[in-house]
N, C-alpha and C positions, 0 to 999 in steps of 0.2 A: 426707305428709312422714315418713321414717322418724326414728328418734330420734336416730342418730348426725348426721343431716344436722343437727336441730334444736340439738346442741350446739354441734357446728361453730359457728354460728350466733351463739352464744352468746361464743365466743370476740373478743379485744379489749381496747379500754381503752374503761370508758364512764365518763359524767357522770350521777348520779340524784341526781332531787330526791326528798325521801321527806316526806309525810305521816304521822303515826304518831297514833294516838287509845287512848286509857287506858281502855276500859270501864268499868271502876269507879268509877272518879275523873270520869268526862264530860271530860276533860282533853286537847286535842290540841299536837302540839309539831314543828314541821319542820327538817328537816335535808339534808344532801347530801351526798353519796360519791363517790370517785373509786375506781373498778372498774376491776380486773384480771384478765381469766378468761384461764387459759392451759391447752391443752389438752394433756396426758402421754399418749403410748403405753401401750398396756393391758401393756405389758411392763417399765414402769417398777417400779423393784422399792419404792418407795411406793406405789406400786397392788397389790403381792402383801402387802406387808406390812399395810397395811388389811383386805384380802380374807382375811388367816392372823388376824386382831383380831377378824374377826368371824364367822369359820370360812364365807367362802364361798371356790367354787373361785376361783384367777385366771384358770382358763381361762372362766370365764365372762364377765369382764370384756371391756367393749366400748372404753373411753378411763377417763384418770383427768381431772378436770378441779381445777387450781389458781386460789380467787378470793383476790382481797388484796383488803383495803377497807379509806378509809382516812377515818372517816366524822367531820364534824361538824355537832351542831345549830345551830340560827340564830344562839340565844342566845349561842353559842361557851362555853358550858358546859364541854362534855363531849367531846372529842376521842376518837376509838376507832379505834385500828387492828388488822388482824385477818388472819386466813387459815383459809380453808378448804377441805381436800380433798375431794373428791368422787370416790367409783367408780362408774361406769354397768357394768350386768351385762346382759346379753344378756336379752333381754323372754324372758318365760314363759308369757305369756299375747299375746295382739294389743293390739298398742301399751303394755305394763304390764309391766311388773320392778321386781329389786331396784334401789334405788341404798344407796351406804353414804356415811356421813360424818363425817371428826373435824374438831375446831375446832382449830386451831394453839393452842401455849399456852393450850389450857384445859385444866383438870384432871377432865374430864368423858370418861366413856367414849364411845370414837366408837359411832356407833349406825347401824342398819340401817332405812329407811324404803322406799316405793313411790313407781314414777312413773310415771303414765300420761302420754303424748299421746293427744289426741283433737280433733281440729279444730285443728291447730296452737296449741293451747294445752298445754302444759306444768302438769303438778298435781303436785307432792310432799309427802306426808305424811310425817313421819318423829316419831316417839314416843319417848321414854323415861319411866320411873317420874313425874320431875319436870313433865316438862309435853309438850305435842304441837305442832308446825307444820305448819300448808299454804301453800303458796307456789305462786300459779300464776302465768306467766308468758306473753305474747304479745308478737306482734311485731305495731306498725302499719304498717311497712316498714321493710327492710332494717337501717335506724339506726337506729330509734325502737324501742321497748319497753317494755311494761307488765309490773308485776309486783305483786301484792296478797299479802297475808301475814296469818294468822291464828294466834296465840302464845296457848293455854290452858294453866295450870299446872295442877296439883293445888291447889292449894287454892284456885280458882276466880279468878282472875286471868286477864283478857284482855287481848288488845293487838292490833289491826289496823291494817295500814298498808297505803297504795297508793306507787308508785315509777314515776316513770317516769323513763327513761334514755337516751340519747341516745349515739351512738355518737363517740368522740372520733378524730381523725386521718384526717377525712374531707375531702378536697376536693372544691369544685365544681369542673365541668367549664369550661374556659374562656370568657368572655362571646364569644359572636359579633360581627364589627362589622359 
């Protein structure tokens, strides 16, 4: 599967339930999201503007991808909604390039990480000073999708989560009589 196919793919509205575990603390805690990925023209000029933020070409660029989330824990704690863009750059390597990424509303530099596919799984690292993410994702068909997520800070703070998602606005095919 090449990458673009794989985003494609990725695009929708899904439902994820998310596991999340504290390292430190032995501590785990669940939640659920309602996902928006919507996918931009490499020619959108949010996709040049991110691309000129972190000085790569936009002609490199393959799609921009838009996620909304709109996530809360079980407990109903902690409500969180969010957005985040994404640029896909054209691979550099077989199956491996840049991807770029800022978080809507935060006051955080957007940042520059890598994404391999390899066996239709999806792997993104993306690093800054404060801390690192891997996020890899699969599909178990078409609707269904796994995704795992590994959160190290600097000063040694971890947080691992599993997600699985389920694709929303899906019908079945008619019952036969």
């Amino acid at each position: 599967m090449e990458i673009v196919n794989f985003f494609e793919k990725l695009e929708g509205s899904w439902f994820s339930q998310r596991t999340t575990h504290y390292v430190s603390t032995q501590t785990s805690q669940s939640g659920q999201s309602d996902l928006k990925m919507e996918r931009v023209s490499a020619k959108d000029p949010e996709v040049t503007q991110l691309c000129a933020q972190l000085s790569a070409d936009p002609q490199q660029a393959l799609l921009g991808m838009r996620v909304t989330q709109d996530s809360q824990l079980t407990d109903k704690t902690k409500h969180q909604l969010g957005t985040t863009f994404l640029v896909l750059l054209k691979p550099d390597q077989a199956d491996s390039g840049q991807l770029l990424r800022q978080q809507a509303n935060d006051f955080k530099a957007p940042v520059a990480g890598r994404y391999t596919l390899a066996d239709d799984v999806l792997t993104i690292v993306t690093a800054d000073p404060s801390l690192k993410l891997e996020e890899r994702l699969w599909f178990a068909n078409p609707n269904l999708r796994m995704r795992t997520s590994l959160i190290e800070t600097a000063d040694g703070f971890s947080v691992a989560s599993f997600c699985s998602e389920i694709r929303r606005g899906v019908t079945s095919p008619p019952e036969k009589n």
